[in-house]
MARVEX-607405 format. One record per residue: z, x, y of N, C-alpha, C, O in turn; residue in one letter; residue number from 1. Coordinates in pm, whole numbers. Atoms other than C-alpha are relative to their C-alpha. Layout:
n_z, n_x, n_y, ca_z, ca_x, ca_y, c_z, c_x, c_y, o_z, o_x, o_y, aa, i
Z, X, Y, Z, X, Y, Z, X, Y, Z, X, Y, A, NUM
...
This chain:
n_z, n_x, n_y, ca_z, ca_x, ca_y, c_z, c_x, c_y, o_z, o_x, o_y, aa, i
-96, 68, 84, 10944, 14221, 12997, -26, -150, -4, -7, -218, -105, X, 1
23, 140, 25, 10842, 13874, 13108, -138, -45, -48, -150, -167, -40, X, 2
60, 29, 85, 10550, 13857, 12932, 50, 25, -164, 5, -39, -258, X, 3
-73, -32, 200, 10737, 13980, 12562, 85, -157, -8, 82, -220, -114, X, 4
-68, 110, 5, 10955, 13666, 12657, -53, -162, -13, 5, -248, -79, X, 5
133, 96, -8, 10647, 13388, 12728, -52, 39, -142, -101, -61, -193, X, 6
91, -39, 61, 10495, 13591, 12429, 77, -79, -105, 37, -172, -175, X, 7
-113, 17, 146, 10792, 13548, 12185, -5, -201, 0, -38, -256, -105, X, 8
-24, 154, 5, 10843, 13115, 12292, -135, -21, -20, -137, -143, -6, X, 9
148, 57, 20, 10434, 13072, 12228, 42, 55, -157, 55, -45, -229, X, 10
-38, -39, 153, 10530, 13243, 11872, 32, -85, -89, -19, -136, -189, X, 11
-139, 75, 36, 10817, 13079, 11820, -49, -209, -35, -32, -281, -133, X, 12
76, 156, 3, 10642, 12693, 11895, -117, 26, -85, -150, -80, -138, X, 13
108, 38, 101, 10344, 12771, 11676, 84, -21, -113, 95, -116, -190, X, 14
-113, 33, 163, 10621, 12873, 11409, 39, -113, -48, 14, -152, -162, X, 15
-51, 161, 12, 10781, 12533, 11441, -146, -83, -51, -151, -137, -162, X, 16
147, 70, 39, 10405, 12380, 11421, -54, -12, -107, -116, -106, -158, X, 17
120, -27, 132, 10267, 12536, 11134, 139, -71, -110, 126, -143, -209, X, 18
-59, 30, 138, 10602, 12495, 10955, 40, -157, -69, 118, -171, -163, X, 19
4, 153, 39, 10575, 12087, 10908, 100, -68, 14, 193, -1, 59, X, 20
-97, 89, -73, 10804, 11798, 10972, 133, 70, -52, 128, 174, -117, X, 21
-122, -51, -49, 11145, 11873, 10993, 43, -79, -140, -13, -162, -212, X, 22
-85, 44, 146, 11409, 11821, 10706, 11, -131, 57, -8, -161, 175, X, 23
15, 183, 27, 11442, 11426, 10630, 196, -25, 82, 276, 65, 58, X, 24
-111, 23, -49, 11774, 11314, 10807, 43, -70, -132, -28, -126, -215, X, 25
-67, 115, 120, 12044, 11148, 10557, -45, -131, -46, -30, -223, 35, X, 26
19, 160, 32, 11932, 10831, 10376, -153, -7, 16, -207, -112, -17, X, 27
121, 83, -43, 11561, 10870, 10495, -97, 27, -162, -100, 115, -249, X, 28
70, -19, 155, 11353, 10839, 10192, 44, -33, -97, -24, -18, -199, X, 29
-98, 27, 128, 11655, 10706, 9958, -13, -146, 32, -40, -196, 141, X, 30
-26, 175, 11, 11694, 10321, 9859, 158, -6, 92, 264, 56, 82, X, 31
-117, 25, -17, 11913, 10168, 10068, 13, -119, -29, 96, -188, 29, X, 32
-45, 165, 56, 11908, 9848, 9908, -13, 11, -157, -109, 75, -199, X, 33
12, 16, 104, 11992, 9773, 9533, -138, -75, -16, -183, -161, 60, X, 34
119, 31, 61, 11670, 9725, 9321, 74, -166, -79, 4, -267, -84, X, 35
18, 108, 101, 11845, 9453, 9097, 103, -96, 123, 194, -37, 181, X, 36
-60, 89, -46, 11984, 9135, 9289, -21, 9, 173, 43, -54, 256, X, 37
107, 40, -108, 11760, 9190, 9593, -96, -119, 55, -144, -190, -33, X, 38
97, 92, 12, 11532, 8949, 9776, -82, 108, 95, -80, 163, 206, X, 39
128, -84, -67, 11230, 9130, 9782, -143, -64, 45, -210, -133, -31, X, 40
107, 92, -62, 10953, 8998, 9991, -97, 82, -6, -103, 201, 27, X, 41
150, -100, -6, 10584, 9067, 9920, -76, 49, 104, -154, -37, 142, X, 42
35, -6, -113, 10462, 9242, 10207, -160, 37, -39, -245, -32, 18, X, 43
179, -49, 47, 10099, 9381, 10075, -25, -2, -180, 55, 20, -270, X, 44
44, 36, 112, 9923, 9315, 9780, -153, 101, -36, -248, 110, 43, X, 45
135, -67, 18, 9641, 9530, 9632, -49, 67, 143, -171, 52, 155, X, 46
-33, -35, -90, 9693, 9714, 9995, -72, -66, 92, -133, -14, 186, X, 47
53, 95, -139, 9578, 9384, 10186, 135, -19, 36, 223, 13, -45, X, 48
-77, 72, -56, 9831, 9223, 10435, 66, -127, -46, -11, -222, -31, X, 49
-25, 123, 69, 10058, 8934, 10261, 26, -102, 89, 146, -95, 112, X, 50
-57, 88, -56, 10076, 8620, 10490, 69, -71, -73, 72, -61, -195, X, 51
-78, 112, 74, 10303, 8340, 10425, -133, -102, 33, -187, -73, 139, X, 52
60, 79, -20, 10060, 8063, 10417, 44, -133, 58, 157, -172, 29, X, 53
-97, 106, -67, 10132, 7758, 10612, 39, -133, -99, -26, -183, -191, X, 54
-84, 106, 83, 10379, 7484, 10482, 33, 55, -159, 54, -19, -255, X, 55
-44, -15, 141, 10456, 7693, 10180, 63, 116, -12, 62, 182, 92, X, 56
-130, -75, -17, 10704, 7931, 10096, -58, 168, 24, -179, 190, 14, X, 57
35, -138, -3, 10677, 8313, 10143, 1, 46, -168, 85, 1, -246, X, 58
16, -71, 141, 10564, 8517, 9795, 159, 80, -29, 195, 118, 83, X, 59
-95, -82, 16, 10897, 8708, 9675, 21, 17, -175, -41, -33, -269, X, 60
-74, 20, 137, 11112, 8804, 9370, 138, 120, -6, 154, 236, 33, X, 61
-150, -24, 19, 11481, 8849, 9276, -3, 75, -117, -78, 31, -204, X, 62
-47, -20, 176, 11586, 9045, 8957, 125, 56, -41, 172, 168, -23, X, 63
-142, 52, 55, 11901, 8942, 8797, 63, 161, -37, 7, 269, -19, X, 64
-34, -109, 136, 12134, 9182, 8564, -35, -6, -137, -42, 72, -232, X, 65
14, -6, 167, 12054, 8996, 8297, -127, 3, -44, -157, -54, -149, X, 66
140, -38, 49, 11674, 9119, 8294, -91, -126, 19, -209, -123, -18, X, 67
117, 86, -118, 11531, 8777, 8498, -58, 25, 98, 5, 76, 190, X, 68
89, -33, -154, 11265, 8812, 8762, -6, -156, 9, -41, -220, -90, X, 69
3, 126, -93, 11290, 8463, 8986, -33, 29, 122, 0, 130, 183, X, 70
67, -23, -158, 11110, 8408, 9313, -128, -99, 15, -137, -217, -22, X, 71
134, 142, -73, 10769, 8235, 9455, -92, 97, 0, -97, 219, 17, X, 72
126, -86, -21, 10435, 8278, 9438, -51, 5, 86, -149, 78, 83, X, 73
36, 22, -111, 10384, 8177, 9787, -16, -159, -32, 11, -231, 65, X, 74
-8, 104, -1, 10332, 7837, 9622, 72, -59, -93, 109, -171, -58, X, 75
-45, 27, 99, 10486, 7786, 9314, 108, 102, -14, 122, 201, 57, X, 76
-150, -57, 23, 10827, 7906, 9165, -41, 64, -119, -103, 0, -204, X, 77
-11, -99, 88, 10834, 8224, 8938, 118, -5, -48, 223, -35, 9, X, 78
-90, -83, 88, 11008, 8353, 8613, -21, 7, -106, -88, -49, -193, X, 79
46, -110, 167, 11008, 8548, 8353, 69, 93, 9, 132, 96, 115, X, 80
-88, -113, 13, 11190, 8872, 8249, -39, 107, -6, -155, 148, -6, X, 81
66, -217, -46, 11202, 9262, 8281, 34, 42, -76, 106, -19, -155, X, 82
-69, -108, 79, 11268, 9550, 8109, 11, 139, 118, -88, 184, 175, X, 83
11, -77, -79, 11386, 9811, 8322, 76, 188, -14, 197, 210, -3, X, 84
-54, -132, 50, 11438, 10212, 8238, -80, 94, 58, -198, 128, 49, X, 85
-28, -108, -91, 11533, 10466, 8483, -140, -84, 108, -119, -205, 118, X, 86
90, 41, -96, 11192, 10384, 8751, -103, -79, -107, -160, -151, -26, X, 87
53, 55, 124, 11001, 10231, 8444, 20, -131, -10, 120, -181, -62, X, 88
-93, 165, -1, 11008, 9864, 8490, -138, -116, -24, -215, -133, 70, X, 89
76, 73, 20, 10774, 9604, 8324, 55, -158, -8, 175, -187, -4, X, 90
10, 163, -49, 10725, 9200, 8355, -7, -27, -171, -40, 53, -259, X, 91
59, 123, 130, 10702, 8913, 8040, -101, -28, 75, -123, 31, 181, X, 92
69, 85, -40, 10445, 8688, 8096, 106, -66, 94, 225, -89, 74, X, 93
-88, 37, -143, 10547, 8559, 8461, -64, -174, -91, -162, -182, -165, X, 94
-17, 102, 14, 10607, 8155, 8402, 20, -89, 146, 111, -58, 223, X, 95
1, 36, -138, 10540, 7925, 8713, 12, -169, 6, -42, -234, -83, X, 96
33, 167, -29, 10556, 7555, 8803, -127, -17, 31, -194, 79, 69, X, 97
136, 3, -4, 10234, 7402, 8826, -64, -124, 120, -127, -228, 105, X, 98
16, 76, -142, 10196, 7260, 9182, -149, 36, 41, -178, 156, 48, X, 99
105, -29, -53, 9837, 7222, 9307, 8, 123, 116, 85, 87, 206, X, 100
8, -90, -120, 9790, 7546, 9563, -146, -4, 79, -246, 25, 15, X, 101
121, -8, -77, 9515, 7520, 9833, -31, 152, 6, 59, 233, -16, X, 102
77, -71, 31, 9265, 7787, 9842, 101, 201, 23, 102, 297, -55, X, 103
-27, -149, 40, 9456, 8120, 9957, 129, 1, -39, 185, 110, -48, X, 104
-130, 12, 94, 9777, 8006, 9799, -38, 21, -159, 30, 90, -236, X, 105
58, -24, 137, 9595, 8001, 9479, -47, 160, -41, -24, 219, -146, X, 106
36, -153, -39, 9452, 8353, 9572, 101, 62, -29, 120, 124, -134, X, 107
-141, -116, 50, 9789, 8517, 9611, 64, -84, -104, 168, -24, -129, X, 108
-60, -7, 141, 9909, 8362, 9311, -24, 25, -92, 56, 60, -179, X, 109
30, -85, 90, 9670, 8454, 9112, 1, 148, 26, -29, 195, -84, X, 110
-45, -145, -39, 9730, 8827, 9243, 115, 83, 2, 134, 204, -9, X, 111
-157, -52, 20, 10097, 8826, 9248, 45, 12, -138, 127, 93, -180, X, 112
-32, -9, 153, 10112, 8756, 8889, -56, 79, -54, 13, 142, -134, X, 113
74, -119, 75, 9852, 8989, 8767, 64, 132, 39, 98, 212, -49, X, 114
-109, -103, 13, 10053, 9260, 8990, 95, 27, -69, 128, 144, -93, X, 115
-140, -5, 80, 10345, 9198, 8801, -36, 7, -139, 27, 77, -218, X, 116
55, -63, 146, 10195, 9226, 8497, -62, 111, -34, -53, 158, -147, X, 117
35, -162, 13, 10024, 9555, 8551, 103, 80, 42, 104, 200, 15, X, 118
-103, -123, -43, 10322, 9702, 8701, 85, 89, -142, 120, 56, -255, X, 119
-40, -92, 90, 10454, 9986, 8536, 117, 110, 29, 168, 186, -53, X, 120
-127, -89, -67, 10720, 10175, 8744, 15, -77, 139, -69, -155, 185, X, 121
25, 0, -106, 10853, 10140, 9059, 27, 73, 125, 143, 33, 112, X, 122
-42, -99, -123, 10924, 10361, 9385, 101, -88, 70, 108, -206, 37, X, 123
-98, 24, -78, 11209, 10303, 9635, -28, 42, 123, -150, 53, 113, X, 124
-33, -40, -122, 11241, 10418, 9995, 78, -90, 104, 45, -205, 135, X, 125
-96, 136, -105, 11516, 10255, 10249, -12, -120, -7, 55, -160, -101, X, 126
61, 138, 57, 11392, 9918, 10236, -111, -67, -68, -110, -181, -115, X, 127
92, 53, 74, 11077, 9896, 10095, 13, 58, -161, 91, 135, -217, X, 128
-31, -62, 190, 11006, 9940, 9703, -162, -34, -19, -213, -134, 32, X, 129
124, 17, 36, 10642, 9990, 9565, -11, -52, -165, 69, -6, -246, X, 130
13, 41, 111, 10517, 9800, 9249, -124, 142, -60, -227, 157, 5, X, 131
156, -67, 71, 10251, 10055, 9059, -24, 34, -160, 42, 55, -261, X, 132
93, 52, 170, 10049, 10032, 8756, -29, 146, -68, -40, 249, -1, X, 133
-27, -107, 88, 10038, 10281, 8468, -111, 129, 16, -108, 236, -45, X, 134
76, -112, -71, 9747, 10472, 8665, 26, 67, 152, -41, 139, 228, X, 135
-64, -64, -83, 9969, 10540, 8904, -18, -50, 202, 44, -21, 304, X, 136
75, 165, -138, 9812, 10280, 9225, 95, -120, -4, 144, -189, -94, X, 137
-74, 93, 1, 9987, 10070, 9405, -32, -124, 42, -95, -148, 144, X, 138
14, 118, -4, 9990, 9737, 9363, 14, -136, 34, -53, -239, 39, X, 139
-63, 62, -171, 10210, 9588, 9596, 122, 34, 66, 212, 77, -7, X, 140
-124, -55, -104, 10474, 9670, 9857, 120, -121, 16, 84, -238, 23, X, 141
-56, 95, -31, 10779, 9486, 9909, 122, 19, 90, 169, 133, 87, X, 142
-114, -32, -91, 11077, 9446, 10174, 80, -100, -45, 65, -219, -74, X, 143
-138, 66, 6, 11458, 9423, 10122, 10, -112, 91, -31, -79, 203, X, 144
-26, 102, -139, 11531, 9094, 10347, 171, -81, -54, 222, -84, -166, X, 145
-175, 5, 12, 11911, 8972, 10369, -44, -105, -60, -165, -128, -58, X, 146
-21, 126, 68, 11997, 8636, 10159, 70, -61, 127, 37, -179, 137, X, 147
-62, 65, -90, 12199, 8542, 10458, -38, -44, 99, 40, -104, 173, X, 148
């Protein structure tokens, strides 16, 4: 009998094994931060790592109700407007101040703006939100961060 019992819990644990992660607990995988009137911070770009560069602001962007995107390019100040329907969400021409940027400030600004101009939908999950382009690649990642 005590082998049918050893036999059945070796069964039983492959069962669990083969049958893949476990149901998602409440909330995991859902936005928990509003998409519009967020400050979303660029965390990856074209799936490199986004530093803040020194003495200059972190890359981000806000978007209003009334269909403004405002934020930074890491060196310069963004805006321009959206259109946004159901996950479907495209850029104007992004509009920037025109502050000299040293070499990888210039980099991610020219990168943050071209993201935002190829973007074409976007994804959600708890705090992060993915930008991706109408071939379906993503183009950059970003995190909810408090205003406060």
């Amino acid at each position: 009998m005590r082998g049918k019992g050893v036999l059945a819990a070796a069964l039983l644990a492959l069962l669990t094994a083969c049958a893949g992660p476990s149901t998602p607990t409440a909330g995991e995988g859902q936005p928990t931060e509003e998409l519009i009137g967020t400050y979303w911070k660029l965390m990856t770009l074209d799936g490199r790592d986004v530093a803040v560069v020194e003495d200059q602001r972190e890359a981000h962007m806000v978007l209003d109700t009334q269909g403004r995107v405002t934020g930074s390019t890491g060196c310069n100040r963004l805006v321009g407007s959206y259109t946004l329907d159901g996950r479907e969400l495209h850029f104007s021409p992004i509009a920037s101040t025109r502050m000299a940027c040293p070499g990888e400030a210039a980099t991610l600004e020219r990168d943050w703006t071209a993201a935002l101009a190829r973007t074409a939908r976007v994804e959600q999950a708890g705090k992060r939100l993915r930008l991706i382009d109408a071939d379906g690649q993503t183009l950059a990642e970003l995190k909810a961060n408090a205003l406060y």
